[in-house]
N, C-alpha and C positions, 0 to 999 in steps of 0.2 A: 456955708450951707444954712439956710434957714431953718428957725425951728417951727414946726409943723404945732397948731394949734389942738385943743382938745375938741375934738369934736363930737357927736352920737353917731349911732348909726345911721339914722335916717339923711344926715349930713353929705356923711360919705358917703353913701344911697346917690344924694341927688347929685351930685360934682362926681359918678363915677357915668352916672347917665346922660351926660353934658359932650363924652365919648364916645357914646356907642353902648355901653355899658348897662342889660337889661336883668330882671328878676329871672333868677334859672329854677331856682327851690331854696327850703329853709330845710335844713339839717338840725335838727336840736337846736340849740342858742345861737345857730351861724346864719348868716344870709348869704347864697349865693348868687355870683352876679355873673355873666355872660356876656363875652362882648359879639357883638353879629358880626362886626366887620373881620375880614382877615386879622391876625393869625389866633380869633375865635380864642383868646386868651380869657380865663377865670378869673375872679376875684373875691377871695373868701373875707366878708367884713363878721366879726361878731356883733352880736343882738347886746348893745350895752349903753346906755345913759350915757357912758364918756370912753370910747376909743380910747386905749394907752399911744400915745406917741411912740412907742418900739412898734408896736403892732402896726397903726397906721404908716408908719414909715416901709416896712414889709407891706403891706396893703399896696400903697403906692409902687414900689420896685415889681410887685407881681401884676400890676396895670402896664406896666410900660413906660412910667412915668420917672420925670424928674421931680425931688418937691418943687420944687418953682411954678412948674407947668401946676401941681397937682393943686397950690395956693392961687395959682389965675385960676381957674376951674372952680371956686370955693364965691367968685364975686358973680 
């Protein structure tokens, strides 16, 4: 398994929108994201300078994704 890079939020922002993946609202320090297409899945990123890799890793698993996919997605 690869290890998933550190990245911001606006990071993971743009590679969840590369998906389907759009701005739904901001919660407090969280960004919510929205995907249009079926099955209209969430993606809760926190607002932070540098994503932890546990969290991003959970970020990814609640997109749907595998890392691998979620690392092509990043270029």
């Amino acid at each position: 398994m690869p290890r998933l890079p550190l990245l911001s939020t606006v990071e993971v922002v743009k590679a969840l929108s590369k998906i389907g993946y759009v701005f739904d609202h901001q919660s407090g320090s969280h960004v919510i994201l929205r995907n249009d297409q079926p099955p209209h899945r969430r993606a809760v990123v926190p607002n932070r300078k540098e994503v932890p890799r546990g969290t991003l890793r959970a970020i990814v698993r609640e997109a749907g994704l595998t890392p691998e996919e979620f690392i092509k997605l990043l270029s």
